[in-house]
N, C-alpha and C positions, 0 to 999 in steps of 0.2 A: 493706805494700810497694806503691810506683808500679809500675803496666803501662802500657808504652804500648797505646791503645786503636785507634787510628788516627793517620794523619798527614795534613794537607790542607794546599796550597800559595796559601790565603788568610786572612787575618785572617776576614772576614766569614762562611767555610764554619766555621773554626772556634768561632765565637761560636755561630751556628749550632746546632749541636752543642751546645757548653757551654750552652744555654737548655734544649733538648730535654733531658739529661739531669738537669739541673738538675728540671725538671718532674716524674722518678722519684726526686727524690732521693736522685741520684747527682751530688757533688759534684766535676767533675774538674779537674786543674790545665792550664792552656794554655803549652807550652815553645815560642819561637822554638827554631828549629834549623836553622842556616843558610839554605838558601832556601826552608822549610819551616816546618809549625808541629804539633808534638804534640800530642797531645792523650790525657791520662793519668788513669787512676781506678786506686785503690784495688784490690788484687787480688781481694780479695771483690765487686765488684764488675764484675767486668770479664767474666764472659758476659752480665750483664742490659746492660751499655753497649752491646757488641757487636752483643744482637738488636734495642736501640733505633736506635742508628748503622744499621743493614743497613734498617730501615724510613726512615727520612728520605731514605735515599738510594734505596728503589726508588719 
């Protein structure tokens, strides 16, 4: 099942993202959403995304 993992309000944060976790291989999907853009893994997945995503961004 998809978790949303985080939500960012750019195309470029979210690639971002989907490269870094791509790197752990963790595969996630990127959803527009209205003026936003999700960004979803896998439930098994989704505290290793978590502690990845909180490092990129400190």
């Amino acid at each position: 099942m998809w978790k949303v993992v985080f939500v960012v309000n750019s195309e470029k944060k979210a690639e971002k993202i989907k490269e870094e976790l791509e790197k752990e291989y963790i595969f996630p999907k990127i959803v527009p959403s209205g003026n936003s853009i999700q960004v979803l893994v896998e439930e098994t997945d989704l505290q290793d995304a978590d502690e990845i995503i909180r490092g990129i961004l400190s």
